[in-house]
C-alpha positions as CSV (number, residue, x, y, z in Angstrom):
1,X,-30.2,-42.5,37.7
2,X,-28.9,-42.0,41.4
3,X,-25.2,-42.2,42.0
4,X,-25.3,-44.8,43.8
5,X,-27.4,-47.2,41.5
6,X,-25.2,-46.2,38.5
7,X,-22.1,-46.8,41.0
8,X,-23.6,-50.6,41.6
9,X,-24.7,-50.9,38.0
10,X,-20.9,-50.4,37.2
11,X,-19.6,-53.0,39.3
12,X,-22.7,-55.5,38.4
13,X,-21.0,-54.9,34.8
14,X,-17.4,-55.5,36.0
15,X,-18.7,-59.1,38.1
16,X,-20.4,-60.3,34.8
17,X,-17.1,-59.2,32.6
18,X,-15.2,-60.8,35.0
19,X,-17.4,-63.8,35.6
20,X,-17.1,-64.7,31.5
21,X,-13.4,-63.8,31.9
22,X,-12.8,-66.2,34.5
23,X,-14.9,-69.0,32.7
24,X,-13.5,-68.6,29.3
25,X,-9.6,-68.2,31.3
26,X,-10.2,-71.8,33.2
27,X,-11.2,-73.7,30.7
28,X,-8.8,-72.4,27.4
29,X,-6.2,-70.5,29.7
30,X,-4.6,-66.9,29.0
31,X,-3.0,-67.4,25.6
32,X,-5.7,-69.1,24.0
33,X,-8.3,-66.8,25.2
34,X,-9.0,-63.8,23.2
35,X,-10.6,-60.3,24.1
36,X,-12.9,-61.5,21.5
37,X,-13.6,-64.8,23.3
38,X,-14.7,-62.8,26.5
39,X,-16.9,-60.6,24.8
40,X,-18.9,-63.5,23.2
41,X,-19.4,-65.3,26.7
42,X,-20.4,-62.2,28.3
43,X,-22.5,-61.3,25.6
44,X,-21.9,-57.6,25.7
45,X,-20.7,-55.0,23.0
46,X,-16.6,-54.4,22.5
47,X,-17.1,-51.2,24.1
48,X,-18.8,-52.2,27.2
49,X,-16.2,-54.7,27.7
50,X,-13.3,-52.4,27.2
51,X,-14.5,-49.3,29.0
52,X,-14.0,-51.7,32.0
53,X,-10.7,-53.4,31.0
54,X,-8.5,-51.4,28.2
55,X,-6.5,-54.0,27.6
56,X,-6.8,-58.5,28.1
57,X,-3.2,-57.4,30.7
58,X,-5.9,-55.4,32.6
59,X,-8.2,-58.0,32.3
60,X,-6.8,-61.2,33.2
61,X,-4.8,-59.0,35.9
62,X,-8.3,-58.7,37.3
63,X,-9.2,-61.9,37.2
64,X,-6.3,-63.2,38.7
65,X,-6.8,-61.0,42.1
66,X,-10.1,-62.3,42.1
67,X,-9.7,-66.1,41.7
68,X,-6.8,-65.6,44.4
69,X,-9.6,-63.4,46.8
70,X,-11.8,-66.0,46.2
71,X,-9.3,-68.5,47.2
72,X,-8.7,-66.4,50.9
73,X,-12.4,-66.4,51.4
74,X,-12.8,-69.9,50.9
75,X,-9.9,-70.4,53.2
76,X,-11.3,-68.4,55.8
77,X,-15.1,-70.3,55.1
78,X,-13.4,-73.8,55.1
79,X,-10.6,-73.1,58.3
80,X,-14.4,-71.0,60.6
81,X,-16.4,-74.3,59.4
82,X,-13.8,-77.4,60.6
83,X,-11.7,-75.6,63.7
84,X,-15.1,-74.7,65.1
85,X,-16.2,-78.3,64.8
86,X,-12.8,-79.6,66.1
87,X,-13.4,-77.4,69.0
88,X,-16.6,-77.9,69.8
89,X,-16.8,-78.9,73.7
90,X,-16.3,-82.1,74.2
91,X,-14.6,-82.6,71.0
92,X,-11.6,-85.0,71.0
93,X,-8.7,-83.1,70.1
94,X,-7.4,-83.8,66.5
95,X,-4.0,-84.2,64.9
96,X,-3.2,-80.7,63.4
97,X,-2.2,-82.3,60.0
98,X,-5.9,-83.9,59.8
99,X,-7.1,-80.5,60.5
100,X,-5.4,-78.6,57.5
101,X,-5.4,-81.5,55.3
102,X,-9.5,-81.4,55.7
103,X,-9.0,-77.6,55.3
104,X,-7.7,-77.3,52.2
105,X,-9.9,-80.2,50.9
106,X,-13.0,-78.3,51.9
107,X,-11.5,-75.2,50.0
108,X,-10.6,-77.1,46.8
109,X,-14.4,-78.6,46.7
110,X,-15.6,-74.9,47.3
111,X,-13.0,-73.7,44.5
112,X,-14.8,-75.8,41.9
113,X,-18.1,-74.8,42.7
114,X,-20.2,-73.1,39.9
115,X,-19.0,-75.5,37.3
116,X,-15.6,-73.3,37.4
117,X,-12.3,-74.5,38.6
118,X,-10.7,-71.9,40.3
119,X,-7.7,-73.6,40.5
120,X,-7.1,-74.1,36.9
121,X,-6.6,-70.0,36.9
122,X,-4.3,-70.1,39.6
123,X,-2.4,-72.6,37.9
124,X,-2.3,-70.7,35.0
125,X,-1.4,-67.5,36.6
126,X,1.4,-69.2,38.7
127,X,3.2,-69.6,35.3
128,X,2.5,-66.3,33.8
129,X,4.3,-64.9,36.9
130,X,7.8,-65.8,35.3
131,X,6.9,-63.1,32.8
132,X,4.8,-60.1,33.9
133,X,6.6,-58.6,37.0
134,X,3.7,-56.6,38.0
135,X,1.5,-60.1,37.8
136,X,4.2,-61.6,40.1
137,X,4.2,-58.9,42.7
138,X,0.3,-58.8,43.0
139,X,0.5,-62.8,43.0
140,X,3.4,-62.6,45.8
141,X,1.1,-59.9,48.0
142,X,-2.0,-62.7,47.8
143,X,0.4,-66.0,48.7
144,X,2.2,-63.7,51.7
145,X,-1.3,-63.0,53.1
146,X,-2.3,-66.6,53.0
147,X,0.6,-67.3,54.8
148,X,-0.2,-65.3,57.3
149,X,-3.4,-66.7,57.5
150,X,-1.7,-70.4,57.8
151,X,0.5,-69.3,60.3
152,X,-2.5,-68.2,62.4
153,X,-4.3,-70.7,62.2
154,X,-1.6,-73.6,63.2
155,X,-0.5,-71.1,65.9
156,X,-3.5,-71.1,68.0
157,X,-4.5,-75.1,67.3
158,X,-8.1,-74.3,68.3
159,X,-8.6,-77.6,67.6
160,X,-5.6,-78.8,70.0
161,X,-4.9,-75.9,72.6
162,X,-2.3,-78.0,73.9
163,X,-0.4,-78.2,71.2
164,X,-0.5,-75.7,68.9
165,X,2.7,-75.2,66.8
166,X,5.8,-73.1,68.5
167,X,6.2,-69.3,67.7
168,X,9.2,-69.5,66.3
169,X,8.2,-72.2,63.9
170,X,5.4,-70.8,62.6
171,X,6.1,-69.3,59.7
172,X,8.1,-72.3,58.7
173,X,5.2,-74.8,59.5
174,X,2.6,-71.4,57.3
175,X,5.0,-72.2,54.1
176,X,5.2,-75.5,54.5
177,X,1.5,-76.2,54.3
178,X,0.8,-73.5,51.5
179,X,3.4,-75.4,49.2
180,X,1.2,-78.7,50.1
181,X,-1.9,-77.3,48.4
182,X,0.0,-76.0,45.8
183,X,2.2,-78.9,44.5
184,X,-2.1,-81.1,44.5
185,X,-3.2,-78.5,42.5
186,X,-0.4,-78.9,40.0
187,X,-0.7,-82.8,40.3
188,X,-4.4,-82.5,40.0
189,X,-4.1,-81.0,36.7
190,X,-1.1,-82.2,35.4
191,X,-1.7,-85.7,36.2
192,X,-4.8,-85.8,37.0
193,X,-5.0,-88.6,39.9
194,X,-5.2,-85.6,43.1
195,X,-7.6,-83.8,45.0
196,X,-7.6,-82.5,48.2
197,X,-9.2,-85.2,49.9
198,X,-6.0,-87.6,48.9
199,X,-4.2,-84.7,50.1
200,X,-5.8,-85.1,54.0
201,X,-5.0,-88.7,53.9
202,X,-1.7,-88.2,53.1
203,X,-0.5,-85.4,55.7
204,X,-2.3,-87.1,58.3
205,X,-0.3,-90.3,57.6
206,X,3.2,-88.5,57.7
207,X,2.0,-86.9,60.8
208,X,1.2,-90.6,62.1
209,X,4.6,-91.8,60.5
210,X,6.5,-88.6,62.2
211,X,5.1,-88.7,65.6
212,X,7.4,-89.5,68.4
213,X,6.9,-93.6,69.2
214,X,6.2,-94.2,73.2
């Protein structure tokens, strides 16, 4: 065997280790998931599993920075696919709270694709932040570059050129619409009664509400 097909045979292992990981982690959570568990769903031997990930740390580690990667690239799918519609020529400009409110709704539906909710993992790992300090940190890193990625995207408006959001606001308006996202993911699960559809409506409304009357 070639280097380089033992090299991708490795990481075709790791994706299907993760891939049971993340199944068995979103629907039972971290604490009531055992290294056990993960070997059934991926159907593989104890030391297959383990040569990958020593310990379940390592593992739901792992699985963690990729249900958060998966949550940039959806992100970056959902903000191509809408602000290249919005600017389309021709296009009437849009209210930039319609914008990312139809952003983060299109990343929530892709986040539940595959029969696994994404979300539920990083609503679990949100919480296991308060006590693995090395989870936290790698957490941190992931949110600070989706706020960057925010504060791109509602500084250059493609949607509105003529009003995109002020430099020096930026960053400010970036946090502001990460905790948005957040707080319907909690309520989604917790209550049960939000999605990021509800979410849309909602900004767009307050931006409505908030506008400047004539």
């Amino acid at each position: 065997m070639s280097p380089r097909v033992s090299e991708e045979y490795r990481e075709a292992r790791r994706t299907e280790i993760l891939d049971a990981a993340r199944a068995r982690f979103a629907r039972d959570g971290f604490h009531q998931t055992s290294m056990d568990d993960v070997i059934r769903e991926a159907g593989l031997s104890a030391g297959a599993v383990y040569g990958y990930f020593p310990s379940k740390t390592a593992l739901v580690h792992a699985v963690v920075d990729d249900a958060l990667a998966r949550v940039l690239r959806a992100f970056d799918a959902a903000s191509a696919e809408i602000t290249q519609t919005a600017g389309d020529p021709g296009a009437e400009p849009l209210d930039g709270a319609e914008v990312a409110g139809a952003v983060v709704d299109r990343v929530m539906q892709l986040l539940s694709g595959a029969g696994i909710d994404t979300s539920r993992i990083a609503l679990f790992a949100w919480a296991e932040t308060m006590s693995d300090e090395e989870l936290r940190v790698q957490v941190a890193a992931r949110l600070v570059e989706l706020r960057g990625r925010l504060r791109g995207l509602v500084t250059a408006a493609p949607w509105n050129p003529s009003a995109p959001v002020p430099d020096d606001a930026a960053d400010d308006a970036a946090l502001a619409l990460l905790a948005a996202p957040i707080g319907t993911i909690v309520q989604r699960h917790v209550v049960g009664d939000a999605d990021g559809a509800a979410l849309a409506r909602g900004l767009a409304a307050l931006a409505r509400s908030w506008a400047p009357r004539p």
